[in-house]
C-alpha positions in Angstrom: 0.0 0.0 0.0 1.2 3.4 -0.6 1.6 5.3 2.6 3.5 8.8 2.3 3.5 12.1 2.8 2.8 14.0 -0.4 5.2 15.5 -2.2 6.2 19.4 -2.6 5.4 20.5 -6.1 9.2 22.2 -7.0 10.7 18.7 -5.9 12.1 16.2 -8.3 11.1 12.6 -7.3 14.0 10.4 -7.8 12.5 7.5 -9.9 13.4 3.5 -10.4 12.5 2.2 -14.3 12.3 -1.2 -14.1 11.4 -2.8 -17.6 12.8 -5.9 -19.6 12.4 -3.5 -22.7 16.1 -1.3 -22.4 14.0 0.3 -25.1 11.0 1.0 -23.4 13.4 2.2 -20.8 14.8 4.8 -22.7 11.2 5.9 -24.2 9.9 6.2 -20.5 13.3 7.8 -19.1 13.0 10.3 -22.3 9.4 11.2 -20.9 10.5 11.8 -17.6 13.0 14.2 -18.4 10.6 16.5 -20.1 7.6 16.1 -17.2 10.3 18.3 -14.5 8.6 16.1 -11.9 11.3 13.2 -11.8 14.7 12.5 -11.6 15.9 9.2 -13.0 17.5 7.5 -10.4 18.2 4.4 -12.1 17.2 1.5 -14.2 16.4 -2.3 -14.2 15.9 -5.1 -16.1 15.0 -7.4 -13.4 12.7 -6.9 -10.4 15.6 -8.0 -7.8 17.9 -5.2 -9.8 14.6 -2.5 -9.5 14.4 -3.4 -5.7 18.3 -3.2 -5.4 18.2 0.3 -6.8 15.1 1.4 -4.6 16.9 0.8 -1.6 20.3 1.8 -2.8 19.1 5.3 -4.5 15.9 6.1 -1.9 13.8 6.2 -4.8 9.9 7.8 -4.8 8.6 6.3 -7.4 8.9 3.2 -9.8 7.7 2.5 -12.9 7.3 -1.7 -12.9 6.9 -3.7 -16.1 4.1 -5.9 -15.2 5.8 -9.0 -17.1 8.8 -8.0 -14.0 6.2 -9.5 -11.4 4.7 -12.1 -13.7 4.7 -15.2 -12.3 5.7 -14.3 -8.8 4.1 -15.8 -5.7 1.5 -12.9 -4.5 2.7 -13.5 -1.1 6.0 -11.8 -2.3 4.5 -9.0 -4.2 2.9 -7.9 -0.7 6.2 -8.4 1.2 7.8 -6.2 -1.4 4.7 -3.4 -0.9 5.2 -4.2 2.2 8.9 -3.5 3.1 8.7 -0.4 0.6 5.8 1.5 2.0 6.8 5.3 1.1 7.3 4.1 -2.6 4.8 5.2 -5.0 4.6 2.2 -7.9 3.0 3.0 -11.4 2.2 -1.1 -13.2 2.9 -0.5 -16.9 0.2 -2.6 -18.9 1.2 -4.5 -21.8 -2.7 -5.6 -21.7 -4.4 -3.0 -20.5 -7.7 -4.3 -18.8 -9.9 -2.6 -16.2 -9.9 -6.2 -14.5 -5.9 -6.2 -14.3 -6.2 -2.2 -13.1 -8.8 -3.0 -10.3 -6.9 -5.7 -9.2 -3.7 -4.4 -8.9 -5.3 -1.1 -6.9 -6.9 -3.4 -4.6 -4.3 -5.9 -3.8 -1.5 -3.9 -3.5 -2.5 -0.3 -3.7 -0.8 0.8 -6.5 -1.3 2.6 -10.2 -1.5 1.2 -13.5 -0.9 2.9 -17.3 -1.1 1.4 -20.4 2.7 1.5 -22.5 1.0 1.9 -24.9 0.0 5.1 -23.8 2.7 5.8 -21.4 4.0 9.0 -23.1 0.7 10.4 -22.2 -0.6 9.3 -19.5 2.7 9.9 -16.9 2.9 13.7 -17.2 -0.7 13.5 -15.8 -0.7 10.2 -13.6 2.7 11.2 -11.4 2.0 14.7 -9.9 -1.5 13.0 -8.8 -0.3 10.4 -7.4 2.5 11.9 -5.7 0.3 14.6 -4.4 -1.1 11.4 -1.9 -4.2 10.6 -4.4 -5.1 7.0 -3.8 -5.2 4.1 -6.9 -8.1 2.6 -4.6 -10.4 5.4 -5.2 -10.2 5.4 -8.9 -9.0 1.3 -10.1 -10.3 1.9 -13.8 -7.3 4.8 -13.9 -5.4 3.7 -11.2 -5.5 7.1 -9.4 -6.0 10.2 -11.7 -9.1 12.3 -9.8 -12.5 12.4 -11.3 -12.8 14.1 -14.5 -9.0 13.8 -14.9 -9.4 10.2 -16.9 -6.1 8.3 -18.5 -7.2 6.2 -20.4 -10.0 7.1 -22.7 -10.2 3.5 -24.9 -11.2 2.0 -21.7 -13.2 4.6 -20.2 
């Protein structure tokens, strides 16, 4: 669950991009630099290298490549939300489903965004959820307040 203080609005978020797309990586660290909300703190292939660099750089925020957690126990997902409480966690979608989104929010409180329309949809998503809005409110987004939708193929 994501339990922190929001963050002040001048302050760049020092951010983990974990992905198994170096890529995708670049794409997403390319729209980062230009949203002057996040700092790119560093990047990961793997999960255990994305978890490695949270604790090593402090990151805020992470950007997780669903296919990362694919496959692991969920019992290990909630020890990792868990031990990494102050960590807000954006789930990139390779199928973007409002089942997947509302399941994700529920189980382990955190966003979700499409990579397909990840370009987009992170200049909006991250200043709202680092401003403390919660992904349980709003599973069909993963967190973006009413009238601020993501998403509008699934909407």
């Amino acid at each position: 669950m994501n339990v922190q203080a929001p963050i002040a609005r001048e302050e760049l978020v020092p951010t983990v991009i974990a992905d198994r797309s170096a890529h995708f990586r670049e794409t997403l660290r390319r729209v980062l630099d230009q949203s002057h909300r996040a700092a790119v703190a560093g990047e990961a292939g793997t999960l255990r290298d994305a978890l490695r660099l949270v604790r090593r750089t402090g990151a805020r925020l992470v950007l997780l490549d669903i296919q990362l957690v694919m496959g692991q126990p969920a019992g290990r997902l909630r020890r990792i939300a868990d031990k990494l409480p102050a960590v807000t966690v954006i789930v990139l979608l390779d199928d973007d489903l409002p089942e997947y989104r509302t399941a994700i929010a529920d189980r382990w409180g955190y966003a979700c965004i499409s990579k397909e329309s990840a370009a987009s949809e992170l200049p909006r998503a991250i200043p709202a959820l680092l401003a403390g809005h919660n992904p349980r409110r709003s599973p069909a987004y993963g967190g973006l307040p009413s009238g601020q939708t993501v998403s509008t193929s699934r909407e």
